[in-house]
LOZA-210094 format. One line per 8 residues: number of its first residue (from 1); for each residue x, y, z of N, C-alpha, C. Coordinates in steps of 0.2 Angstrom, whole numbers. Atoms other than C-alpha are relative to their C-alpha. Example, Ala and Ser with C-alpha at 12.3 -4.5 7.8 and 13.67 -1.06 7.14 Angstrom:
REM residues 2
1> 4 -6 0 62 -22 39 4 6 0 ~ -4 -6 -1 68 -5 36 -4 5 3
This chain:
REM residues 424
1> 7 2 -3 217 337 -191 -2 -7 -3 ~ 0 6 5 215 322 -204 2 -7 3 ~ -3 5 -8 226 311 -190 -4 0 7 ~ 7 2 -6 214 315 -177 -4 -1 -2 ~ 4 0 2 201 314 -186 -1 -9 0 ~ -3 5 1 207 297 -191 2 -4 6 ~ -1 2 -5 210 292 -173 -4 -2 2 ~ 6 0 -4 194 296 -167 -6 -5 -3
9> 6 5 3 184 287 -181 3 -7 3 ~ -3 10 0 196 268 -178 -4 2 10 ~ 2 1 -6 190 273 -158 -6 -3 0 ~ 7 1 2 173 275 -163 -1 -9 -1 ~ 0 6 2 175 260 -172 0 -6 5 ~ -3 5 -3 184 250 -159 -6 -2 3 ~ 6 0 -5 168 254 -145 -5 -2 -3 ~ 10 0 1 152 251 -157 2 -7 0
17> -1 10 1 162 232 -162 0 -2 8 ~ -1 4 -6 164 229 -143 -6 1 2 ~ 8 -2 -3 145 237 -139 -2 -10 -3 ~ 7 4 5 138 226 -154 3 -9 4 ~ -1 6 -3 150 209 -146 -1 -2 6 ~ 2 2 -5 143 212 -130 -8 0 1 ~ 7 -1 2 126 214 -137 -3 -7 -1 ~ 1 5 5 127 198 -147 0 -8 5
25> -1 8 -5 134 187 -131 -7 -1 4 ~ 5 2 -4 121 192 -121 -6 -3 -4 ~ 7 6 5 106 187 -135 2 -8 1 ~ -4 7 -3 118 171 -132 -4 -4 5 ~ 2 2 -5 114 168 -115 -6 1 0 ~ 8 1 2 97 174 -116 -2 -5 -4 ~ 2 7 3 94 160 -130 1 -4 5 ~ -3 7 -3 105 147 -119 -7 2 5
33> 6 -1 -5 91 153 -104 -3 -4 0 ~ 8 1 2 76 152 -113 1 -5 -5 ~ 2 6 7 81 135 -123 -4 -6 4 ~ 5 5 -2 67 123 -123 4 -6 3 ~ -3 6 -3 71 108 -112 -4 -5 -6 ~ 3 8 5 68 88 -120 6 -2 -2 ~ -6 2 5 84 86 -130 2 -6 5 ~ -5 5 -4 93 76 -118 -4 0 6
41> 4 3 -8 87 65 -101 2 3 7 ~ -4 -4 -5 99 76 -90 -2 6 1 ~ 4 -8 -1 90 94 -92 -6 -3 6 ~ 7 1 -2 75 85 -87 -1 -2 7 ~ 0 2 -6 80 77 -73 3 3 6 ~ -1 -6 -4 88 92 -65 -4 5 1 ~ 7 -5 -2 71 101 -69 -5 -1 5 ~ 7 3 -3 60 89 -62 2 -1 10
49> -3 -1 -9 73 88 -43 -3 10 0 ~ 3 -6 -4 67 107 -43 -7 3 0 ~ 7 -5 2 49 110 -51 -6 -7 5 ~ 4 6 -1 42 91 -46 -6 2 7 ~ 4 -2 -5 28 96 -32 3 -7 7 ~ 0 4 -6 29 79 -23 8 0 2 ~ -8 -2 -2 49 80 -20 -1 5 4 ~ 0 -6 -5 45 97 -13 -3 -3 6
57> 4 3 -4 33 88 -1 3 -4 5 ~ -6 4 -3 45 75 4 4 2 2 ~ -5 -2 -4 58 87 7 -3 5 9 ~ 4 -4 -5 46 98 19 -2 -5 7 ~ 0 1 -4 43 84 28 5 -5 5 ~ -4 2 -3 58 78 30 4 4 7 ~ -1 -7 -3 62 96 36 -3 -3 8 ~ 2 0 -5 50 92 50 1 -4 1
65> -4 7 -4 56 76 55 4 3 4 ~ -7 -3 -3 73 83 58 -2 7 6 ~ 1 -7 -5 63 98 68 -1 -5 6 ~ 0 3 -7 56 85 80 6 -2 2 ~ -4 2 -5 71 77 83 5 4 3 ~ -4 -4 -2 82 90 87 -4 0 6 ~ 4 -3 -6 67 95 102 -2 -9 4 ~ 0 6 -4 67 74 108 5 1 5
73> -5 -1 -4 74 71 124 -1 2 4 ~ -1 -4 -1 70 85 128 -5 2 9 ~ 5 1 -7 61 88 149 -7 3 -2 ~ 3 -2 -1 46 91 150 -4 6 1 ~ 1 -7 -7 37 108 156 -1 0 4 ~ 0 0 -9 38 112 172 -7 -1 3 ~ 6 -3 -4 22 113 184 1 5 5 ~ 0 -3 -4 20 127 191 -9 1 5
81> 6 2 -2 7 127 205 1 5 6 ~ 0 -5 -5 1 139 217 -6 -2 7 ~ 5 3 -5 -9 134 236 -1 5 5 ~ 1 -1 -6 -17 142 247 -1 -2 5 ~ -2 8 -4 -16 135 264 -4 5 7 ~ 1 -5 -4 -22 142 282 2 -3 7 ~ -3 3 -5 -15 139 299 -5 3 5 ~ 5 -1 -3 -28 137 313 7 3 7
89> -4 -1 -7 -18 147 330 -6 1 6 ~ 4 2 -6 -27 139 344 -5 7 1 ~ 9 -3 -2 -45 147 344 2 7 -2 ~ -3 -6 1 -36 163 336 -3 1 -9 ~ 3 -2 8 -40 171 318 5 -6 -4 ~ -1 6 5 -37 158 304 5 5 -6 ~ -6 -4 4 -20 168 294 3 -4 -6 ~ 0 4 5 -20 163 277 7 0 -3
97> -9 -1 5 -1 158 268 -2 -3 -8 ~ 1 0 7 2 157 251 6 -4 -4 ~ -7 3 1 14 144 244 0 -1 -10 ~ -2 2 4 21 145 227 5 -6 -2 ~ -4 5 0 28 129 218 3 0 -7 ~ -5 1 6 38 125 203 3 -7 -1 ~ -1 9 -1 38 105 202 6 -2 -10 ~ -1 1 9 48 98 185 3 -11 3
105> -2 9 1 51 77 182 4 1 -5 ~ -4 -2 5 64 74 176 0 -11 -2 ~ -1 9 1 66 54 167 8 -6 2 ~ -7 4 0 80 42 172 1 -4 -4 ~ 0 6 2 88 28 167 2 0 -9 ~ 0 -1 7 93 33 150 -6 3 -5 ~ 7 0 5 74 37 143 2 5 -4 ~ 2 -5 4 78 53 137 6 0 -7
113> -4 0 4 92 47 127 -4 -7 -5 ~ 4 4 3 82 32 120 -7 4 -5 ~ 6 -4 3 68 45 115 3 3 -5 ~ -5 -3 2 82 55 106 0 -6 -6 ~ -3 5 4 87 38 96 -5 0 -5 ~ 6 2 4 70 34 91 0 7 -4 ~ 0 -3 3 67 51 84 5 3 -4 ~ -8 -3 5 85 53 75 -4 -7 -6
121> 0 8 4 79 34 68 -5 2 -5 ~ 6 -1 1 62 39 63 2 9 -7 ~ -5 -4 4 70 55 54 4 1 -4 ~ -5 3 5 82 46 46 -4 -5 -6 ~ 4 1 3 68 37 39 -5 2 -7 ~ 4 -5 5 57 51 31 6 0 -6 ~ -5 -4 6 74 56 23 1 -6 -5 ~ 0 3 3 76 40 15 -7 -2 -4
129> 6 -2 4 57 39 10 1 7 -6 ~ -4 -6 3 62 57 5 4 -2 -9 ~ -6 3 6 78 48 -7 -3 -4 -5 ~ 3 5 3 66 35 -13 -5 4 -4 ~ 6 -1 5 53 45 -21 4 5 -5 ~ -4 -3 3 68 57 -30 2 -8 -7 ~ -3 7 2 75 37 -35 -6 0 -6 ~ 5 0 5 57 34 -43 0 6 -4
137> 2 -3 4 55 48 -51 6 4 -6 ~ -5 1 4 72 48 -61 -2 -7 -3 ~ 2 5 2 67 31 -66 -6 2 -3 ~ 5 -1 4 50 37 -73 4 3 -5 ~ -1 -3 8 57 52 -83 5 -1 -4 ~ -3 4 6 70 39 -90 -2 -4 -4 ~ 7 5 3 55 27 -95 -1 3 -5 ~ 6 -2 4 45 39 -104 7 4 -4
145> -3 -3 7 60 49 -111 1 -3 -5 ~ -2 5 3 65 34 -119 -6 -2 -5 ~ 4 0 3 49 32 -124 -3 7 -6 ~ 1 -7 5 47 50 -132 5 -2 -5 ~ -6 3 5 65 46 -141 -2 -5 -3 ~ 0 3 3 58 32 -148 -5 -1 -6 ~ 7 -1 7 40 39 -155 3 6 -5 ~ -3 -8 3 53 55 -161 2 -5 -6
153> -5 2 5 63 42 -171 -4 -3 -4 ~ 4 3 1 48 32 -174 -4 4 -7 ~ 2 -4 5 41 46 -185 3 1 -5 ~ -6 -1 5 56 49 -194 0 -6 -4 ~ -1 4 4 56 32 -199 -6 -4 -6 ~ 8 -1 5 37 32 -207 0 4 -4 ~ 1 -3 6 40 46 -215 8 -1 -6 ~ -2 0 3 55 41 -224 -4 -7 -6
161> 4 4 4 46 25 -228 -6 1 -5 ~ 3 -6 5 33 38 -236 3 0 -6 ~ -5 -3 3 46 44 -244 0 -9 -8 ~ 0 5 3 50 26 -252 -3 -1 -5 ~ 7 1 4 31 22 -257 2 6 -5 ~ -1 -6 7 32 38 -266 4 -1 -5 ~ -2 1 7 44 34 -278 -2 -7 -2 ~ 4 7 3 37 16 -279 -5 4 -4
169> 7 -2 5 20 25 -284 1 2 -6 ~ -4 -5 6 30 37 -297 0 -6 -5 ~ -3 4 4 38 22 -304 -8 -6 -4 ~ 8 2 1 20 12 -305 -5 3 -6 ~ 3 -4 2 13 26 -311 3 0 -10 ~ -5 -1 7 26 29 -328 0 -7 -4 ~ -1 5 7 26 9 -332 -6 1 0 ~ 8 0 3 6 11 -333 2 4 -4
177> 1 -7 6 7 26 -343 6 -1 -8 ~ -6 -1 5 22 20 -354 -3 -9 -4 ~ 0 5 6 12 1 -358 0 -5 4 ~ -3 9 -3 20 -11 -347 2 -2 7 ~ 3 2 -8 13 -10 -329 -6 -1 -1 ~ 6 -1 1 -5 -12 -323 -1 4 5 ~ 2 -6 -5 -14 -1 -315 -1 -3 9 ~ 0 3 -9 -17 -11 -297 5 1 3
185> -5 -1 -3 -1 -9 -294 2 7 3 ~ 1 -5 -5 -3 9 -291 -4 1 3 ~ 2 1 -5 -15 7 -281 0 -4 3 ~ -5 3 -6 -7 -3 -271 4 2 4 ~ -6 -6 -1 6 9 -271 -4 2 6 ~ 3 -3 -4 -6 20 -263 -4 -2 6 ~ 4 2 -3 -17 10 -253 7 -1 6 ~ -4 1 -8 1 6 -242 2 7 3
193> 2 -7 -2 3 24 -241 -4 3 3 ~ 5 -2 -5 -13 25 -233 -1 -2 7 ~ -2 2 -6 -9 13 -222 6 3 4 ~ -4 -2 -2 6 19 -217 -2 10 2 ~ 2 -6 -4 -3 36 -213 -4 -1 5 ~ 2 0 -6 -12 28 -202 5 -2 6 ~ -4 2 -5 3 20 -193 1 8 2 ~ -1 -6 -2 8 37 -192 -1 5 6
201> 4 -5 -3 -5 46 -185 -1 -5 9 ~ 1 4 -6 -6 32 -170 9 2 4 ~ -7 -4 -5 14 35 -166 0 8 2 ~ 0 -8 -2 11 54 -167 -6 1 6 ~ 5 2 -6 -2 50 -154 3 -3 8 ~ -2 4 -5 9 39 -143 7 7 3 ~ -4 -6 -1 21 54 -144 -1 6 3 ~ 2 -6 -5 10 66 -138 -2 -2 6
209> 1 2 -7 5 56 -124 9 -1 4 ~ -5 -1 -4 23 54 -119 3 9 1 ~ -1 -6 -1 25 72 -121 -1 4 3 ~ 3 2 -6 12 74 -110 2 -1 6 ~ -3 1 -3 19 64 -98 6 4 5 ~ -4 -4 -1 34 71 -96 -1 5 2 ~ 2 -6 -5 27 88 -92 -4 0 4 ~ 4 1 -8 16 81 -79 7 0 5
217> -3 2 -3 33 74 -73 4 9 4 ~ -5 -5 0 42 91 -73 -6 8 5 ~ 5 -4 -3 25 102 -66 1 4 -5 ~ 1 -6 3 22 110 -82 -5 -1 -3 ~ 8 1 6 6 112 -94 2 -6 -5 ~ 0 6 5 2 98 -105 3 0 -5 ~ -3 -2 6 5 107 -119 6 7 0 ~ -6 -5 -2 22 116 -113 4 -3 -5
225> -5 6 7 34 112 -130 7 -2 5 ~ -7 5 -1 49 101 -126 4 -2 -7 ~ -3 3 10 63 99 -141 0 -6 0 ~ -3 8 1 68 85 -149 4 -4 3 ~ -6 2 -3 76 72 -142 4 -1 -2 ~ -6 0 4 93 70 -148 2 -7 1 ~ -2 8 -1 99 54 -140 -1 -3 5 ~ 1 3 -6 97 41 -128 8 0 4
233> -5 4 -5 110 38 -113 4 -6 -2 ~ -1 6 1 123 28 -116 0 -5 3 ~ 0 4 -5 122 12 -109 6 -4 4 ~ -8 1 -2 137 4 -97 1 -6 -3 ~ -4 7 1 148 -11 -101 -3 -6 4 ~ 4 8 -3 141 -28 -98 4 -1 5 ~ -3 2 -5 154 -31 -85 -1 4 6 ~ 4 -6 -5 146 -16 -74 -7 -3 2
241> 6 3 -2 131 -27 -74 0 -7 2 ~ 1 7 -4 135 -42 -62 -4 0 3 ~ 6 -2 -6 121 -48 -51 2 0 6 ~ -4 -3 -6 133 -49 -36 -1 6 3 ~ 1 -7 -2 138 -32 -36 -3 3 0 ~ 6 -4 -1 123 -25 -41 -4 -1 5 ~ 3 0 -7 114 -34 -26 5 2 6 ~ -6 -1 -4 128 -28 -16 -2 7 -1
249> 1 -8 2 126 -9 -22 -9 -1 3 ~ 9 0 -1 105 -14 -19 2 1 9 ~ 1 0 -9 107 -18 0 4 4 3 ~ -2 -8 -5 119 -3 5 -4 6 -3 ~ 2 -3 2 110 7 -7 -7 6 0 ~ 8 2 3 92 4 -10 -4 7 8 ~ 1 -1 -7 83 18 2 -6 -4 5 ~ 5 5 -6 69 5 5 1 -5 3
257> -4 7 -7 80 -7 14 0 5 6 ~ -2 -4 -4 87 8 22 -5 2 4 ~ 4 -2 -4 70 16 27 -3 -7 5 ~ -1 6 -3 67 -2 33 4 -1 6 ~ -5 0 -4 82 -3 44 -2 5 8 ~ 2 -5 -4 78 14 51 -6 -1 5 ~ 7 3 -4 61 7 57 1 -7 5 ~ 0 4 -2 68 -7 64 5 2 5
265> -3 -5 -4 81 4 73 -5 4 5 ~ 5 -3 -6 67 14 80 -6 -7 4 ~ 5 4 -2 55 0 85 5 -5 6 ~ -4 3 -6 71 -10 95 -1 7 5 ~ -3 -4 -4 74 7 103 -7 1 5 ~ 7 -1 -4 55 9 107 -1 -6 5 ~ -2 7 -4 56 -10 116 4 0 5 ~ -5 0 -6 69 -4 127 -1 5 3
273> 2 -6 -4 61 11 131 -5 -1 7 ~ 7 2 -6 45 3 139 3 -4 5 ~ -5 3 -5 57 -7 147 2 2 5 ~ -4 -4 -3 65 5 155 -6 4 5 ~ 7 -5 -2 47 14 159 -1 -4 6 ~ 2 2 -6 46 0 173 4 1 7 ~ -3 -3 -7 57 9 183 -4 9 0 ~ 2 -6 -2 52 25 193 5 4 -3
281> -4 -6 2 56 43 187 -1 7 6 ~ 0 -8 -5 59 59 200 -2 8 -4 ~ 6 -6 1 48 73 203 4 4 5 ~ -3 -2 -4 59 87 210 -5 6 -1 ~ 1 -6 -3 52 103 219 1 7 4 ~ 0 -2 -5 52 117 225 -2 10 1 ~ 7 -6 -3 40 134 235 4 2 2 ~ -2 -6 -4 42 150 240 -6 2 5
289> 6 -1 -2 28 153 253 3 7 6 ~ -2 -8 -6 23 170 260 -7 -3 4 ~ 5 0 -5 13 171 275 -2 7 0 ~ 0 -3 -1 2 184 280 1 0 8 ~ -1 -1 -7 8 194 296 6 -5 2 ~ -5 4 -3 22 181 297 5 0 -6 ~ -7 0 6 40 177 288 0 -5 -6 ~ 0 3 6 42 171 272 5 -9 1
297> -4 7 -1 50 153 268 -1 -5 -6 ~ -2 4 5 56 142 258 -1 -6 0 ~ 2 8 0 51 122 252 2 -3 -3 ~ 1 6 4 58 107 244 -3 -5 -1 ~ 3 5 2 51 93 238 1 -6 -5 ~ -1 6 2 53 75 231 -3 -4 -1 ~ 4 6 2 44 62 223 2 -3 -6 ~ -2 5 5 43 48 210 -8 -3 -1
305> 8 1 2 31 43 200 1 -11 0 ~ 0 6 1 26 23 202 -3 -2 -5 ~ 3 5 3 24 10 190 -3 -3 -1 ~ 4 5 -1 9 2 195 -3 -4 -6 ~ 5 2 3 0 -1 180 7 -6 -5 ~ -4 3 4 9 -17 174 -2 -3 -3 ~ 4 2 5 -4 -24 165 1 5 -8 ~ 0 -4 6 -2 -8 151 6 -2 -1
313> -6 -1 0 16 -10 154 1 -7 -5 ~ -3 7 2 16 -29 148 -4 -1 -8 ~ 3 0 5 5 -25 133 5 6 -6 ~ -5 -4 5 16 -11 126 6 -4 -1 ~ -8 5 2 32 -23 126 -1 -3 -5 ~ 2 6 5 21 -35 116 -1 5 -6 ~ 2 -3 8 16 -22 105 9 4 -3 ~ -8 -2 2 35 -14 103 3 -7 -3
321> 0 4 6 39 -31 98 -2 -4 -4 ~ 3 2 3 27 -37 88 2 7 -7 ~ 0 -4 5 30 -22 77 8 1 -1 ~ -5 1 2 49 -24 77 1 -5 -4 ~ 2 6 2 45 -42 72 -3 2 -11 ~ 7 -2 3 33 -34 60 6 3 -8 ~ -2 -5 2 47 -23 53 7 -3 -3 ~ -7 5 2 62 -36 51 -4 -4 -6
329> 3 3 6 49 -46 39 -2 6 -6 ~ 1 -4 7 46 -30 27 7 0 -2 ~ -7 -2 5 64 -28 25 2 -7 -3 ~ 1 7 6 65 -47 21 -1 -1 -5 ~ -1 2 5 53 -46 10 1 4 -6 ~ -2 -5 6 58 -30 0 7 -3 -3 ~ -9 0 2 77 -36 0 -2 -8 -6 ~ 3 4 5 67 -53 -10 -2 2 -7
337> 2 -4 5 57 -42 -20 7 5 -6 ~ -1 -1 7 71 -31 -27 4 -4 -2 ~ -6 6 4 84 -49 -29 -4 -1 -9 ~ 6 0 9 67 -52 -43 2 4 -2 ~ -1 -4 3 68 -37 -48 5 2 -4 ~ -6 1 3 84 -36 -52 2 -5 -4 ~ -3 4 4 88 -52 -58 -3 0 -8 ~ 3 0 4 72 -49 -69 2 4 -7
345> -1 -7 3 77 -32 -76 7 -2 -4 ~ -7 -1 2 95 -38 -80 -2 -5 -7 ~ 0 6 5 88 -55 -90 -3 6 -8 ~ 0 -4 5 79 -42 -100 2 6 -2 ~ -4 -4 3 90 -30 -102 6 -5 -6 ~ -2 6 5 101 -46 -111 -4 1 -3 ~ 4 3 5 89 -51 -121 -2 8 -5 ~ -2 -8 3 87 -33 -127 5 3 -5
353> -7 1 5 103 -32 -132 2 -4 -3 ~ -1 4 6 104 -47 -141 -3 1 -6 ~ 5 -2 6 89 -42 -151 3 4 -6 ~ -1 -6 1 97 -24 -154 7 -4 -7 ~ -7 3 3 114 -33 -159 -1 -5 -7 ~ 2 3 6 103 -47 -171 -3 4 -6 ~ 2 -4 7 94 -33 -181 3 5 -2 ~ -5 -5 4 109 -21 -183 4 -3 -5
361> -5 4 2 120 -35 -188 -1 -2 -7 ~ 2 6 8 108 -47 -200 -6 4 -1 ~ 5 -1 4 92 -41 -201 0 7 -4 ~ 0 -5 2 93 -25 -203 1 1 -7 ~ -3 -3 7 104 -25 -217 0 -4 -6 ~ 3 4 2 97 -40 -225 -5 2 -4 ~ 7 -3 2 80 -31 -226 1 4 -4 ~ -5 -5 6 88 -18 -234 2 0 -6
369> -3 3 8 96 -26 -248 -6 -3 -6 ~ 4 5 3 82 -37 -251 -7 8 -2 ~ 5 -6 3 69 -20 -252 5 3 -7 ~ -3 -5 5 82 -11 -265 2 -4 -6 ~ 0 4 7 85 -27 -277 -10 -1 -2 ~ 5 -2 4 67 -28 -278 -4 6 -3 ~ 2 -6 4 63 -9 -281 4 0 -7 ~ -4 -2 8 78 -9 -295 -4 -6 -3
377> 2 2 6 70 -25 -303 -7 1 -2 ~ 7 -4 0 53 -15 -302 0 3 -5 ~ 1 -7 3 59 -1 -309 4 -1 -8 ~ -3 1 4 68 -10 -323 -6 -5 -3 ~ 2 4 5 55 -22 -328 -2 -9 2 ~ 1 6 -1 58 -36 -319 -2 -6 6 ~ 3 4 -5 48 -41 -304 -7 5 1 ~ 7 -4 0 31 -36 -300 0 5 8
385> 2 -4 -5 23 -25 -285 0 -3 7 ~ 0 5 -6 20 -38 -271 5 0 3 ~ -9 1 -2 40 -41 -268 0 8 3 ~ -5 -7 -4 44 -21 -266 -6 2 5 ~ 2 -3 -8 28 -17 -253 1 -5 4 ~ -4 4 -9 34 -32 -243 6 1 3 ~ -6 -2 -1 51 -26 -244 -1 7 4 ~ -3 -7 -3 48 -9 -238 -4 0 6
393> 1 0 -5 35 -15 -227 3 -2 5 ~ -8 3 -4 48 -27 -219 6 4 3 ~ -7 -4 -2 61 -13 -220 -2 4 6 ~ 3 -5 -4 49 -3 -209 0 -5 9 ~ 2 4 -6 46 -17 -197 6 -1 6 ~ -8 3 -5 64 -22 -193 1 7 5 ~ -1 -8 -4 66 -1 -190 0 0 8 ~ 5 1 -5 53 -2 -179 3 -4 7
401> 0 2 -5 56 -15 -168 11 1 3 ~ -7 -2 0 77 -9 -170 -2 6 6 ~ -1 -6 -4 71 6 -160 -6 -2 8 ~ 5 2 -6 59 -2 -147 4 -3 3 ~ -5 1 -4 73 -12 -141 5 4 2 ~ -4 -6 -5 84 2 -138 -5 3 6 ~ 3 -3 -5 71 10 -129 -1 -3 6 ~ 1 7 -4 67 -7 -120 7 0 5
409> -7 0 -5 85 -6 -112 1 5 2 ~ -1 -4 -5 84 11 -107 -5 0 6 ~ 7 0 -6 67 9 -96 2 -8 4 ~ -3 5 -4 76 -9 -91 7 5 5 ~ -5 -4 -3 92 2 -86 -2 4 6 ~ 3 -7 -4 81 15 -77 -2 -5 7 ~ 4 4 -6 73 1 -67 6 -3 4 ~ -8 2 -4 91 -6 -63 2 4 6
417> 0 -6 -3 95 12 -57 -3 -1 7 ~ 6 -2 -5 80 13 -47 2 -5 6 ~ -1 6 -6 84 -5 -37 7 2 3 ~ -7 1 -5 102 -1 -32 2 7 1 ~ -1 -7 -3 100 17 -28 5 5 -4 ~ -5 -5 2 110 27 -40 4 -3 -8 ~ 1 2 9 116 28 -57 5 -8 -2 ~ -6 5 2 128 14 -66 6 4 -4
């Protein structure tokens, strides 16, 4: 009995460990679910293509573009028409017939393929309208991420400077007490501690308003949490950032050139329609007609509609193109606007990275050295107060402006993105 017993318990066993490690994964996934987005710019930017309202709006109405043109082209409805009629039989009763008709026009001359054009053009348009406000609005919530990521590291680095002061204060505090400080110096101490809480409290401000932001961007409550952010995007190799091929990638890319193009595609094609409008289009028919007291009978019919009105006719070409005209200068001067653009965005994106590259290289760790020899000769004796809060104010400054410039070249990179349609 002892062996089965013994069998039965390791079974037992086996099933509760496999219950509790399918128990444990699912808590897993549940976590993984329900984990707060912010960390990283790639959560954000696959939440914001699904939650974002105007996106939704854009796509709805691209939808309906593409319904109209699928139904361009397309005939007319028919007329149908129905006449009474009466045939007078020499001084005899008046016998009324009854003629049903069913008339349809149909257009020649290629129009109804030219309508088709214009509507395919015109629908190709929305959709790039469509791609452009997706474009923008990846480009925002890179902006502002960068800017959350930078008021997140921004606090980190106030309060380790806190951190600093504090032991300056201590140190302050011990030569007074021990003889051979004076007392201004601790308060001094404290008065940059005060300050520096105020720095604080204005970053933790600027942090809630980007925090803010970004959950406008995503369509959530103001105060919906978001984690930390962990890190910025890398950014590409300088050699990925020619202006050439970047305005190469801009004008196949860009969907405002493209929905441009598309507008100038429909407005040629509208110009050759009206064209086309001064020739006559066929009006084909054809009745069933009952008589009373007599035999039924059949009618065709044919006609065309004329073009008399040439007057409207010579004012719609003008205006077709005038607004093709109208349509060739927007894309002109968009394709000028994003060359600035771009060229703008690259010069400070440079400039960015020199900055980043001069205060990691020299200043940074210059500051540094020069705050930690004046604290140790503080704390030994041999320099006053003045020297270490310039020193750790300065340590703070470089920080500061070390992370601004990173940030600075993510919201240049974002704009980058934005002009040549698609990532780097």
């Amino acid at each position: 009995m002892r062996p089965h017993i013994g069998g039965a318990f390791r079974h037992i066993t086996a099933v509760t460990g496999i219950a509790l490690t399918a128990v444990f994964a699912a808590g897993l996934t549940a976590n993984a679910s329900d984990a707060i987005p912010g960390a990283t710019v790639d959560e954000l930017l696959v939440m914001a293509r699904q939650l974002n309202p105007e996106l939704a709006a854009r796509a709805l109405e691209s939808e309906a573009a593409l319904a109209m043109a699928s139904g361009a082209g397309a005939l007319d409805d028919p007329m149908f028409r129905i006449t009474s009629d009466e045939v007078d039989r020499t001084g005899g009763n008046r016998i009324n017939k009854m003629i049903y008709s069913i008339e349809q026009e149909f257009p020649l001359w290629g129009k109804r393929q030219l309508r088709r054009q214009i509507a395919q053009a015109e629908a190709a348009g929305v959709r790039s309208q469509q791609r452009l406000a997706a474009i923008e609005l990846d480009a925002r919530i890179k902006t502002v991420f960068a800017q959350y990521w930078r008021t997140a590291r921004e606090v980190e680095v106030t309060h380790d400077v806190q951190a600093l002061l504090h032991s300056v204060a201590q140190s302050a505090q011990s030569r007074y007490a021990l003889g051979i400080g004076r007392q201004s110096d601790a308060i001094r101490s404290a008065l940059e501690r005060s300050r520096l809480d105020l720095a604080l409290a204005a970053i933790e401000r600027d942090k809630r308003t980007a925090h803010g932001q970004l959950n406008a961007l995503l369509a959530r409550a103001p105060n919906a949490p978001l984690a930390e952010p962990i890190a910025l995007s890398p950014l590409p190799s300088a050699n990925r950032l020619n202006i050439d091929s970047l305005l190469d990638r801009a004008r196949q890319n860009n969907p405002m050139l493209a929905s441009a193009g598309y507008e100038i595609a429909a407005a040629e094609d509208r110009s050759r329609l009206i064209e086309k409008n001064r020739y006559p289009d066929i009006l084909l028919g054809v009745s069933a007609i009952d008589r009373e007291d007599g035999p039924a009978g059949v009618m065709a019919s044919a006609g065309i509609k004329v073009p008399l009105q040439w007057g409207l006719r010579k004012a719609q070409i003008r205006e077709a193109s005038l607004l093709s005209g109208a349509a060739q200068s927007r894309r002109d001067a968009a394709r000028l606007q994003l060359q600035g653009g771009l060229e703008e965005a690259l010069a400070g994106l440079q400039a960015a990275r020199q900055t980043e590259a001069l205060l990691t290289t020299s200043l940074k760790p210059q500051t540094e050295a020069a705050y930690r020899s004046a604290l140790s000769g503080y704390q030994f004796g041999r320099g006053d107060m003045t020297a270490v809060l310039e020193g750790a104010h300065r340590t703070q400054e470089i920080r500061l402006e070390l992370l601004k410039a990173q940030a600075e070249q993510q919201a240049l990179l974002a704009e980058i993105e934005r002009i040549i349609g698609g990532s780097l």
